[in-house]
LOLUM-211802 format. One record per residue: residue in three letters; z, x, y of N, C-alpha, C, CB in turn. Coordinates in pm, 1 decimal. Each point is the difference from the previous one (the first is absolute). Glycine has a CB too. Layout:
REM residues N
[rec ala,[Z,X,Y],[Z,X,Y],[Z,X,Y],[Z,X,Y]];
...
This chain:
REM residues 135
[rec unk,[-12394.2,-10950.3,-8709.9],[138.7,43.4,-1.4],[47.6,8.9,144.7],[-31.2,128.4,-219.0]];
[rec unk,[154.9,-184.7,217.7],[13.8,24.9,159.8],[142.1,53.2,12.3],[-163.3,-199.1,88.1]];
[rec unk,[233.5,287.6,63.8],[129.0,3.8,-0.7],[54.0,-20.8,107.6],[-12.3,115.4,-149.3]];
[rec unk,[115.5,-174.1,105.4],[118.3,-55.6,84.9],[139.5,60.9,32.0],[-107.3,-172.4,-88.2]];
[rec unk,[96.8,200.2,228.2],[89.6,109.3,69.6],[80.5,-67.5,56.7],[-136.7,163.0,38.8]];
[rec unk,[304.1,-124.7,-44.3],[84.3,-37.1,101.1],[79.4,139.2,-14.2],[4.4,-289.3,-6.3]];
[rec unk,[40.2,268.2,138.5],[19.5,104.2,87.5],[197.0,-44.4,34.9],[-336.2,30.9,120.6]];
[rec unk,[376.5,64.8,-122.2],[162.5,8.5,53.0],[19.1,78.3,52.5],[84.4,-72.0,-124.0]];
[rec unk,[68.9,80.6,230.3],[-2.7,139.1,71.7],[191.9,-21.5,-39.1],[-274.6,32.5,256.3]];
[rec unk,[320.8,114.0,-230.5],[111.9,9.9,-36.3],[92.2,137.2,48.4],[-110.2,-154.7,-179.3]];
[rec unk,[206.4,165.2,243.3],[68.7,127.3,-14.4],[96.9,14.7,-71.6],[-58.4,29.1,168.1]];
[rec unk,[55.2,110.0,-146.2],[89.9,63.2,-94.5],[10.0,160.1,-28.7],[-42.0,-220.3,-89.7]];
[rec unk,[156.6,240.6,76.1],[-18.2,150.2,-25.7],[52.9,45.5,-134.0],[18.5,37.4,242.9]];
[rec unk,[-39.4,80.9,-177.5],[-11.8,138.7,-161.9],[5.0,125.0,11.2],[-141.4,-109.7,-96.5]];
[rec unk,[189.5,197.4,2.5],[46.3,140.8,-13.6],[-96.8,86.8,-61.8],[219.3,-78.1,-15.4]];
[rec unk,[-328.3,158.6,12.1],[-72.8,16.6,-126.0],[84.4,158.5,-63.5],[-281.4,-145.9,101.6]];
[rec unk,[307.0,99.9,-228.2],[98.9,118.7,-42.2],[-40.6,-32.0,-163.6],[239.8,12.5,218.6]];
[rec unk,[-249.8,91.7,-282.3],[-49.1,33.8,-167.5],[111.4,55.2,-85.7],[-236.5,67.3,74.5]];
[rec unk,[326.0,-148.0,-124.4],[82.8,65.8,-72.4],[-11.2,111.7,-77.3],[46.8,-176.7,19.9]];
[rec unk,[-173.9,224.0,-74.9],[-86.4,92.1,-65.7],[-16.2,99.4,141.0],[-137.8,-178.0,-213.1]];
[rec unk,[196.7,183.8,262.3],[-4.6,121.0,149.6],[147.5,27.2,32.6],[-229.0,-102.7,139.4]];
[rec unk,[217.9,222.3,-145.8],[159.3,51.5,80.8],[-39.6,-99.4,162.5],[56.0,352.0,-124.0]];
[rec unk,[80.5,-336.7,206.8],[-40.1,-0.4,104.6],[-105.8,57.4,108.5],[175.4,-49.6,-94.1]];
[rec unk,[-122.3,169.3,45.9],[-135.7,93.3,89.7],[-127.4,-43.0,-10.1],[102.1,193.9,-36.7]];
[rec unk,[-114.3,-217.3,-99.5],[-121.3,-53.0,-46.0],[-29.1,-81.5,78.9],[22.3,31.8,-196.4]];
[rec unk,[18.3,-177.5,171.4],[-31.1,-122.5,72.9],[-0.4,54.3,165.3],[124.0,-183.1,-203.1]];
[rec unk,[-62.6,233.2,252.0],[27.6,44.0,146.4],[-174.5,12.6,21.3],[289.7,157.9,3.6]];
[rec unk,[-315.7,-19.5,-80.3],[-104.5,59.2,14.1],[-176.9,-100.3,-22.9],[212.8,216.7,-78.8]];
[rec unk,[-170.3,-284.7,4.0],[-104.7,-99.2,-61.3],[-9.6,-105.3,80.4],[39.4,53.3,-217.5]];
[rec unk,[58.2,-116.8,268.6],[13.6,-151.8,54.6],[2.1,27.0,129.3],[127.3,-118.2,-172.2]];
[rec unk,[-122.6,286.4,219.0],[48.4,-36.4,161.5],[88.9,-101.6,63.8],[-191.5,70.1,3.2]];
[rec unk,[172.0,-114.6,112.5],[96.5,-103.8,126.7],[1.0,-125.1,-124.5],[-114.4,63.1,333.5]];
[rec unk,[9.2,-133.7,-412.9],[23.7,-57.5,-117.7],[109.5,-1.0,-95.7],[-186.7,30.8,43.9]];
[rec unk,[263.7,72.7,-36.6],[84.7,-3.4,-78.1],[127.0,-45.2,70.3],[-125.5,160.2,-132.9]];
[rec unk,[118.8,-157.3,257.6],[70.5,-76.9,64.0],[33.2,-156.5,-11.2],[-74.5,180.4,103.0]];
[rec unk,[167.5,-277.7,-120.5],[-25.2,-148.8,46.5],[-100.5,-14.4,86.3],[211.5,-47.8,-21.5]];
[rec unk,[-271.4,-42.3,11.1],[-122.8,-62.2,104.9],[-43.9,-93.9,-33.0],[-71.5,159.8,59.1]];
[rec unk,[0.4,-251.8,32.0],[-28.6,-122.6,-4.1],[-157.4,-1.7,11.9],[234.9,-72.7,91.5]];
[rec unk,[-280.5,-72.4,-154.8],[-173.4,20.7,85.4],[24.2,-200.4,-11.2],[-234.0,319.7,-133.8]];
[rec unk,[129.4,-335.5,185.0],[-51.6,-175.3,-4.7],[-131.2,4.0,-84.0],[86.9,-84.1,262.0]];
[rec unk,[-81.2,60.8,-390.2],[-118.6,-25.8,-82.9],[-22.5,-97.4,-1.3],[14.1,125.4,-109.0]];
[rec unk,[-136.0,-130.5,71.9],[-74.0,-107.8,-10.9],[-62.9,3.3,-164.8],[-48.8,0.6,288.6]];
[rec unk,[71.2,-130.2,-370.2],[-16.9,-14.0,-144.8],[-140.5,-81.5,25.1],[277.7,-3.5,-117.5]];
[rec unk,[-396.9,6.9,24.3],[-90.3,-52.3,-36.7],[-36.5,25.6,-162.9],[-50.3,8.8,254.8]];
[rec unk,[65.5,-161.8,-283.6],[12.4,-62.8,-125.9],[-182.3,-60.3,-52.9],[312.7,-80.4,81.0]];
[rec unk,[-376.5,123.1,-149.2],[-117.9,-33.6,-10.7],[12.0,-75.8,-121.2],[-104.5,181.7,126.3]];
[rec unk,[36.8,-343.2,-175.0],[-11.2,-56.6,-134.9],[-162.5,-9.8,-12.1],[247.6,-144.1,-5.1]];
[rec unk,[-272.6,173.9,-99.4],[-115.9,-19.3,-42.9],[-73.2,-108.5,-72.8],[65.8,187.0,22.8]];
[rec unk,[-159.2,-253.0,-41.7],[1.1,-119.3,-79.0],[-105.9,-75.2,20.6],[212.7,-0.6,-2.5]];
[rec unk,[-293.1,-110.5,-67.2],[-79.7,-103.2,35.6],[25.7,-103.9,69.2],[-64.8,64.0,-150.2]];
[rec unk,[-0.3,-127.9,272.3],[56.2,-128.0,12.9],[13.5,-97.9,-72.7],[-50.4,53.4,141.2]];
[rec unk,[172.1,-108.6,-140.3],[-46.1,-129.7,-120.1],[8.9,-114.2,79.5],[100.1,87.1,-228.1]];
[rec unk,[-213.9,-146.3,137.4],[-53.1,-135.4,38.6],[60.7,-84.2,82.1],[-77.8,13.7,-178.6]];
[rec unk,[160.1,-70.2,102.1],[108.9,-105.6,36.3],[67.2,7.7,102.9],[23.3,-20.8,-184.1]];
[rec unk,[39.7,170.4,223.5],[51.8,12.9,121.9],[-80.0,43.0,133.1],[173.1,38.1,-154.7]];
[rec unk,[-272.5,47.9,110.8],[-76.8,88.0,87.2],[78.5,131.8,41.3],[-118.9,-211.5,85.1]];
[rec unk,[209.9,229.6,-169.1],[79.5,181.7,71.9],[48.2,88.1,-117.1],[131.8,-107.0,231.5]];
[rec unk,[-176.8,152.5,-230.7],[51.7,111.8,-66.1],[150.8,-10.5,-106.8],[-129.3,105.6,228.6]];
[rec unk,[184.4,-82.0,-101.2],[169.4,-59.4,-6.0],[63.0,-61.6,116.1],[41.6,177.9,-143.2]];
[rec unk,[8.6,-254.3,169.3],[93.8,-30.3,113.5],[98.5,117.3,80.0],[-6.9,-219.3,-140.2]];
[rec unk,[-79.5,224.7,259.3],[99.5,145.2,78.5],[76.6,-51.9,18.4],[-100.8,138.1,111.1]];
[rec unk,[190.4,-260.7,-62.4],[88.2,-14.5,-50.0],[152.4,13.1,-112.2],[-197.9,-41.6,124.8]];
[rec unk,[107.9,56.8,-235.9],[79.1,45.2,-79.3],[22.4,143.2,16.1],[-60.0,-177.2,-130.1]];
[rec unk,[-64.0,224.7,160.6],[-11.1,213.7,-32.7],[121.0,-15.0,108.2],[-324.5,160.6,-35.4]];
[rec unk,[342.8,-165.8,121.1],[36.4,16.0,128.7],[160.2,-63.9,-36.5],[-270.6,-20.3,157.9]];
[rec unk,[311.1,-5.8,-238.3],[107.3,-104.5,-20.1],[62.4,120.4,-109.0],[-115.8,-305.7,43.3]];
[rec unk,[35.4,353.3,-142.7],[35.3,105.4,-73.4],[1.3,98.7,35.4],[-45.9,-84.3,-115.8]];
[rec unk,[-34.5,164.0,213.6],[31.2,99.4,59.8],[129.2,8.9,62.3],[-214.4,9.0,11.2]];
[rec unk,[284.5,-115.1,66.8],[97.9,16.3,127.3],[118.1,-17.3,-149.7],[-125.1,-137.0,323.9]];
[rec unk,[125.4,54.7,-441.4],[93.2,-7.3,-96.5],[42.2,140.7,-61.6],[-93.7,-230.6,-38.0]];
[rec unk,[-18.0,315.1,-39.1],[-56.2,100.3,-59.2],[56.4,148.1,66.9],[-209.0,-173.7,-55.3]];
[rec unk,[169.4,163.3,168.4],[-30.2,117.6,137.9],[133.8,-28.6,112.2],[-323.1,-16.2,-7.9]];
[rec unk,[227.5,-28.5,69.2],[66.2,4.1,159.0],[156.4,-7.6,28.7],[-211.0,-119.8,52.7]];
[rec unk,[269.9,-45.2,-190.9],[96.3,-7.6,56.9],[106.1,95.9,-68.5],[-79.9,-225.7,79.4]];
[rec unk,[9.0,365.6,-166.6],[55.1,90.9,-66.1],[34.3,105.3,92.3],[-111.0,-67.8,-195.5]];
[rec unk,[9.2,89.3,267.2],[-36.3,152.3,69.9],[21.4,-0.4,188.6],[-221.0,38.5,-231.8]];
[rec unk,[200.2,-145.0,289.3],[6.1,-51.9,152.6],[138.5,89.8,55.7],[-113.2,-289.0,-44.3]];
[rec unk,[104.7,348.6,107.2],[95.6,82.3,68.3],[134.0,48.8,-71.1],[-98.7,-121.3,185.3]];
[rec unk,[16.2,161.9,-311.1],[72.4,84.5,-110.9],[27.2,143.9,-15.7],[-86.0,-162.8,-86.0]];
[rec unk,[157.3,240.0,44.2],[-31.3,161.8,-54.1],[-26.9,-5.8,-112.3],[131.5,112.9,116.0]];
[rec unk,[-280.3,-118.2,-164.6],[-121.4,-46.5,-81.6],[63.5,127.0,-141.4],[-265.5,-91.8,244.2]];
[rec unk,[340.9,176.8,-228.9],[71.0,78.9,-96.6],[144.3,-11.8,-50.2],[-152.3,123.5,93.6]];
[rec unk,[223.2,-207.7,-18.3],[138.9,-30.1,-13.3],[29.5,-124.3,-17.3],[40.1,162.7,114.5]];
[rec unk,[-153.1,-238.0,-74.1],[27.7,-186.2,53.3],[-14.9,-117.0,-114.1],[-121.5,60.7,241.2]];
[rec unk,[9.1,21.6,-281.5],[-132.6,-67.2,-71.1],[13.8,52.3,-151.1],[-177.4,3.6,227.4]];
[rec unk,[229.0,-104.3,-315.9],[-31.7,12.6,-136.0],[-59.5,60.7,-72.2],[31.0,-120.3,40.9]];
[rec unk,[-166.6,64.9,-39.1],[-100.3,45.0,-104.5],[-56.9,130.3,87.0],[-71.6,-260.6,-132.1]];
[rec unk,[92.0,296.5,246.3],[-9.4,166.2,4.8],[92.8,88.5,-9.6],[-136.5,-44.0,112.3]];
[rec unk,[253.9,18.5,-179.5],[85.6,118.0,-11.7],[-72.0,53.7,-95.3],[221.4,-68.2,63.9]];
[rec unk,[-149.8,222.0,-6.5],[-58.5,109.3,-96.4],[-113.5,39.8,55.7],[83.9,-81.9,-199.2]];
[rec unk,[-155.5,57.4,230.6],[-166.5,-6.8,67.5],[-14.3,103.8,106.4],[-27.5,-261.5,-24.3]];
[rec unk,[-95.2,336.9,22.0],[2.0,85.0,147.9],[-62.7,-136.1,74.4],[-56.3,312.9,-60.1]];
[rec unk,[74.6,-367.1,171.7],[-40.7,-114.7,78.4],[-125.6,48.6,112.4],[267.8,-109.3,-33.2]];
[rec unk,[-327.5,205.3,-93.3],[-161.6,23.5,97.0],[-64.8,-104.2,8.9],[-52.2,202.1,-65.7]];
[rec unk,[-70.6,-202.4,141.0],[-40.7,-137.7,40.7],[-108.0,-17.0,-128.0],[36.6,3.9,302.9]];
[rec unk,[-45.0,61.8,-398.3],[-47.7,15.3,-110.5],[68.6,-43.4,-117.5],[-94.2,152.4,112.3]];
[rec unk,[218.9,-127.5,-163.1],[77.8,-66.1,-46.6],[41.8,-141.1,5.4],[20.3,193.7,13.1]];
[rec unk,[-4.5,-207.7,119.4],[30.8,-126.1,36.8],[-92.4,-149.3,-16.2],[115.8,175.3,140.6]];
[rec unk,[-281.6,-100.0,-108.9],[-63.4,-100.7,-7.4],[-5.9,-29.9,-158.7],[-118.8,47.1,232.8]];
[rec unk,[140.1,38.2,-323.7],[11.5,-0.6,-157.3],[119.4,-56.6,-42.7],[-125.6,193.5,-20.1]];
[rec unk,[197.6,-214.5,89.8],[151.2,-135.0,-43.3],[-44.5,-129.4,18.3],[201.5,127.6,96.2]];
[rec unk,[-259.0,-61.6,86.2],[-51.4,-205.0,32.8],[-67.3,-63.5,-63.5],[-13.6,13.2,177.7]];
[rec unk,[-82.3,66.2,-273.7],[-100.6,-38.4,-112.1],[93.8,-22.2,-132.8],[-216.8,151.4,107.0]];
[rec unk,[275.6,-102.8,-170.8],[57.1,-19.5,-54.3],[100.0,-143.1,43.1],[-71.4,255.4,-60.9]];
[rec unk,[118.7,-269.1,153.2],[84.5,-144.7,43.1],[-125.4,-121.6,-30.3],[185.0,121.7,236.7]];
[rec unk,[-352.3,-89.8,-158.3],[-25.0,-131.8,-30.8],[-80.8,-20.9,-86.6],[47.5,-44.5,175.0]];
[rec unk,[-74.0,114.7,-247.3],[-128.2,14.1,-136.9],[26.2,-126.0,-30.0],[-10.3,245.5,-123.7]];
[rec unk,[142.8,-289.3,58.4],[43.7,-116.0,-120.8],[-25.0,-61.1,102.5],[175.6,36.8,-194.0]];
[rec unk,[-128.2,-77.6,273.6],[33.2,-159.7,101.6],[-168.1,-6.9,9.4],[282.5,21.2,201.0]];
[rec unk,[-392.2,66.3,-200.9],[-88.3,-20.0,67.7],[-98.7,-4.0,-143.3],[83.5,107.4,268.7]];
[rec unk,[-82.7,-123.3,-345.4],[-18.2,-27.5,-162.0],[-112.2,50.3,-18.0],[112.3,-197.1,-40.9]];
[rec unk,[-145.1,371.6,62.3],[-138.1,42.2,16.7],[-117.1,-9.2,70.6],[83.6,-7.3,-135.5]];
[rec unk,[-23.5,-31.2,247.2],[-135.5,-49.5,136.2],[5.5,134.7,65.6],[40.5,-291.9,80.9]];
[rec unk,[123.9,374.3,-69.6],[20.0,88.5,94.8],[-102.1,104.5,-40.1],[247.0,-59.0,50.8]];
[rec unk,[-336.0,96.3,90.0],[-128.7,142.4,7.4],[86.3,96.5,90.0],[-276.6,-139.0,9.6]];
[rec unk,[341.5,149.2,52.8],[9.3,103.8,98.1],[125.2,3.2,100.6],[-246.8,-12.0,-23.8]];
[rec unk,[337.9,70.7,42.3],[128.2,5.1,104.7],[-46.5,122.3,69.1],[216.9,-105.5,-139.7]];
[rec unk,[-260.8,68.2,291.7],[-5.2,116.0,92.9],[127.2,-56.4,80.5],[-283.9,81.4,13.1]];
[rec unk,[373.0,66.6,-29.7],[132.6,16.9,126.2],[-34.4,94.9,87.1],[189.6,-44.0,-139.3]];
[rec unk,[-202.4,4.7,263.4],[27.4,70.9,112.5],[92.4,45.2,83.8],[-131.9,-76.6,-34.2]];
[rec unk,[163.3,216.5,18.9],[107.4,42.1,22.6],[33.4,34.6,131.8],[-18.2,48.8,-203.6]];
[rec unk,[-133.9,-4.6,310.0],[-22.8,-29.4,108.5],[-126.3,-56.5,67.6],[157.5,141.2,-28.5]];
[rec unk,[-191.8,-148.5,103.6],[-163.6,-53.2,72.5],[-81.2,95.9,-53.7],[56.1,-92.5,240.5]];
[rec unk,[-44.3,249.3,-265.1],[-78.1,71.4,-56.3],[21.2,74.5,-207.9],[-14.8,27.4,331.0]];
[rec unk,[132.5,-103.6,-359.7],[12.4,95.4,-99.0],[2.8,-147.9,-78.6],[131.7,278.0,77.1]];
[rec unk,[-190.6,-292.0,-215.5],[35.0,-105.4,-118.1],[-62.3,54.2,-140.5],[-7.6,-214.8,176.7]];
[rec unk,[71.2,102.4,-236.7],[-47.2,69.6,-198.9],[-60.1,-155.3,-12.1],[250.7,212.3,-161.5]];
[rec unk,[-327.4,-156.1,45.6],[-90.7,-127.6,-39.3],[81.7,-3.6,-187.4],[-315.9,50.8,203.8]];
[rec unk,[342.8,-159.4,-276.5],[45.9,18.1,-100.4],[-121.7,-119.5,-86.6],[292.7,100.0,95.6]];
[rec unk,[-303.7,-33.2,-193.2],[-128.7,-76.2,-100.5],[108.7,-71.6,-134.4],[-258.4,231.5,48.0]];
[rec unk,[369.8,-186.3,-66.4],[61.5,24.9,-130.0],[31.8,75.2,-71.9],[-60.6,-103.3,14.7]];
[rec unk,[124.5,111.7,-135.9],[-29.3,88.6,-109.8],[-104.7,32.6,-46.2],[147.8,-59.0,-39.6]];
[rec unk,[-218.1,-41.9,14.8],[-74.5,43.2,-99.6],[-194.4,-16.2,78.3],[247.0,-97.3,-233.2]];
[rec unk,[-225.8,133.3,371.7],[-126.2,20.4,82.8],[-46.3,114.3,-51.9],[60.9,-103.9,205.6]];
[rec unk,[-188.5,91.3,-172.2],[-71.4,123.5,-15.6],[-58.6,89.0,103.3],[-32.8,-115.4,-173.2]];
């Protein structure tokens, strides 16, 4: 079994605020976070899979990489990832949430190969996402 990683980078910012919170609340919970702010993440897209024969790859990074920037990038790239961006309205745009949309964007396009979306939100902070239905 082998996996195949491509990697994107992207900015963009965000508010973190819980409609399920008075203000104070969120104030108190989200800290300077609850502020607008920006970061430069970095997306890593993992496919999982056998090589097959015929081609020798997995999948064509090419393509991952073609669906990612379709899927992702050219959604979110110097966006307000809570106001900008579609399929996260409504959403708290934790970096936890978020990587659980991007999974959700490429499950289908990626027809069950997709293992894993790590977003990095900075050089030291990221979420690792398995799916729904990981264990």
């Amino acid at each position: 079994m082998f996996e195949l990683i491509h990697k994107i980078g992207f900015s963009a910012a965000h508010k973190l605020e819980s409609p399920h919170l008075t203000p104070e609340e969120n104030q108190r919970l989200y800290g300077p976070c609850h502020n607008l702010h920006g970061h430069n993440y970095e997306l890593e897209v993992v496919v999982r899979g056998e090589v097959d024969p015929r081609t020798g790859m997995v999948m064509d990074l090419n393509v991952l990489a073609g669906l990612m920037h379709e899927h992702i990038f050219a959604d979110v790239d110097h966006k307000d990832l809570g106001h900008d961006v579609p399929w996260l309205a409504g959403r708290i745009t934790t970096a936890e949430v978020v990587a659980a949309a991007i999974w959700e964007r490429l499950e289908a396009p990626l027809e069950g190969r997709l293992h894993r979306v790590r977003l990095y939100e900075s050089a030291v902070n990221f979420v690792d996402y398995h799916g729904p239905t990981a264990s």
